[in-house]
N, C-alpha and C positions, 0 to 999 in steps of 0.2 A: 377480428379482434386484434388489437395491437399486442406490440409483446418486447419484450428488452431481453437485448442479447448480448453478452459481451465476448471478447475476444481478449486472451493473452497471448502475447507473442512476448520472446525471446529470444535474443539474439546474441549469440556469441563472436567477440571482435579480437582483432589480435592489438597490439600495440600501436600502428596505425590505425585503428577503424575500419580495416577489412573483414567481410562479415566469414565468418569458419563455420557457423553452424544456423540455423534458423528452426526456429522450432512454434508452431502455430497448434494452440487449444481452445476448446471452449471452457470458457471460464463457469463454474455451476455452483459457485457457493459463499453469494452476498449472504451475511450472517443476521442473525437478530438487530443488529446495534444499528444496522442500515432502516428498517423498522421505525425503531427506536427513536432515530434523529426525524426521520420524513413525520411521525406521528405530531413531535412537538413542534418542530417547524412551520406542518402545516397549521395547527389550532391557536389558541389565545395562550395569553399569557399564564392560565390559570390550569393549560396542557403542561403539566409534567411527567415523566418516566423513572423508575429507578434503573439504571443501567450500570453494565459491570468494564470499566477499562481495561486498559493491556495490564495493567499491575495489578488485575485482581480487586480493586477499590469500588465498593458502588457508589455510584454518583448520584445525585438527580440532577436529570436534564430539565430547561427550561429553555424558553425560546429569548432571554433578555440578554443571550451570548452568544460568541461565534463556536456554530457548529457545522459541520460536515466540510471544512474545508481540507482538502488534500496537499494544496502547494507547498511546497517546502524548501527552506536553505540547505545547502549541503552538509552534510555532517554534524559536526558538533556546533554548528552555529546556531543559538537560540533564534527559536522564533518566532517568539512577543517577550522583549527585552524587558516589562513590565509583567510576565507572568507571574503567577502567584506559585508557580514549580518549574524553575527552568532545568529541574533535569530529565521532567519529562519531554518537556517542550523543546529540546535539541529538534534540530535537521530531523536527522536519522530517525528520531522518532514516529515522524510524521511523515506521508505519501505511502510510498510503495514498501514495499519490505519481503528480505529475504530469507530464508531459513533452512535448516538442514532434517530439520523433521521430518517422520513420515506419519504423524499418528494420523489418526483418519478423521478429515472434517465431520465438523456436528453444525447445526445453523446456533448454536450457542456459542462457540468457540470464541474466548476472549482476546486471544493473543495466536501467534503463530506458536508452532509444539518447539522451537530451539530456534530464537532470531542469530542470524550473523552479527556478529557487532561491527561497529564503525572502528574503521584506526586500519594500520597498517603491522597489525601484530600476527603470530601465530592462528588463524582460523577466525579472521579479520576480514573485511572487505573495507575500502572506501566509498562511502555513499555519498553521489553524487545530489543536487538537490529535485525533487518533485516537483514535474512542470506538466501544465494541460496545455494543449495544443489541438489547431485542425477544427474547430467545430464547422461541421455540413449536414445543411440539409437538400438533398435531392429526392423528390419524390421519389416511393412513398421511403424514407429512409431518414435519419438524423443520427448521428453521430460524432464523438470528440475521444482523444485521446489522453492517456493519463502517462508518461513518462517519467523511469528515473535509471540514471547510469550508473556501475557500481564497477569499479576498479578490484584488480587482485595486486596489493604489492605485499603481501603476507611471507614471499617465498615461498610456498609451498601451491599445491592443487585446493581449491575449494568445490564442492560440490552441494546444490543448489535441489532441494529435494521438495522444499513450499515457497508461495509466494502469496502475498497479499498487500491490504490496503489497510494503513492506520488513519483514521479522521480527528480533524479537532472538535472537542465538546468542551462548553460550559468555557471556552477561551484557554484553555489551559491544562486539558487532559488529551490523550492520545486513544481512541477504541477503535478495535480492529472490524472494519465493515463487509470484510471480503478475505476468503482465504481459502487458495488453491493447491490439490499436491499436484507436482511433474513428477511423472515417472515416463521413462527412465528420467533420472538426474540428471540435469546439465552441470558439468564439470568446467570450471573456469580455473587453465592454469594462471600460473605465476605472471603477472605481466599483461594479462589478457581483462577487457570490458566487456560487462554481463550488460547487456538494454532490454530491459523491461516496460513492456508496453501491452496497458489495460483498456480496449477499445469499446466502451457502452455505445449498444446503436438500437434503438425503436424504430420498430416497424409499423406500419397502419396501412 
């Protein structure tokens, strides 16, 4: 029987790109909204879901818009300049995502429990933009990667306790499809690059 597994890794860099820390888990907790988007995807146009965003909003999903897409600009850079809500639809809002939470995943979870925000302020990170890379297939195996870099110039220590993935639905909304805790915490000081990286690989 086939089976999908994913991998997060984490890597902790200093100011050049030398790696300080590496940290490898299995990823266990794609959420409902991942459900959600494959259901309407797959069926007709007449396939809808009620589903709940990161803001808490329920939507209904239909397949006549872009969904399940992760890529993203860095930061506060919109990205569909034509959205009907550009302040969901920032960078940041969409690919990977960081947080300092620890409440304890449910396959419901709309959002991550406390995201890092974008910027360079007090308990800040800069977020780099969301890229996929690497797809392989080698018998019996397939696999691609989900990347995104996130900067500390806050000044101070940030410490990194969830991690997950926001997708786009309906063109224009952000829902969270995957959300991990690390423990222990990966700590990123002042000056230092967090690389987060989400590995889906099928097996048969």
């Amino acid at each position: 029987m086939g089976k999908l597994i994913t991998t997060l890794t984490l890597e902790r860099r200093d100011e050049h790109n030398h790696e300080i820390e590496k940290r490898v888990q299995q990823s266990r907790s794609w959420t409902k909204k991942l459900i959600d988007f494959l259901y309407v995807m797959s069926g007709y146009d007449s396939n809808t879901v009620s589903s709940t965003d990161y803001s808490g909003a329920s939507r209904t999903l239909n397949q006549r818009s872009a969904n399940l897409q992760v890529c993203s600009p860095p930061g506060d850079t919109i990205l569909y300049p034509y959205s009907v809500s550009h302040t969901l639809m920032l960078g940041h809002n969409v690919g990977i995502v960081v947080g300092s939470g620890s409440t304890a995943v449910t396959p419901t979870d709309d959002s991550l429990a406390t995201v890092i925000p974008q910027g360079k302020g007090p308990g800040q990170l800069l977020y780099d933009g969301t890229n996929l890379y690497g797809i392989v297939f080698s018998d019996p195996n397939g696999s691609f990667n989900i990347q995104r870099y996130f900067t500390n110039s806050s000044g101070d220590s940030i410490t990194i306790n969830e991690v997950g993935i926001y997708a786009v639905g309906l063109s224009a909304y952000p829902f969270c499809i995957c959300r991990d805790l690390v423990s222990p915490g990966v700590t990123v000081d002042n000056g230092q690059i967090l690389n987060v990286v989400y590995t889906p690989q099928i097996t048969v």
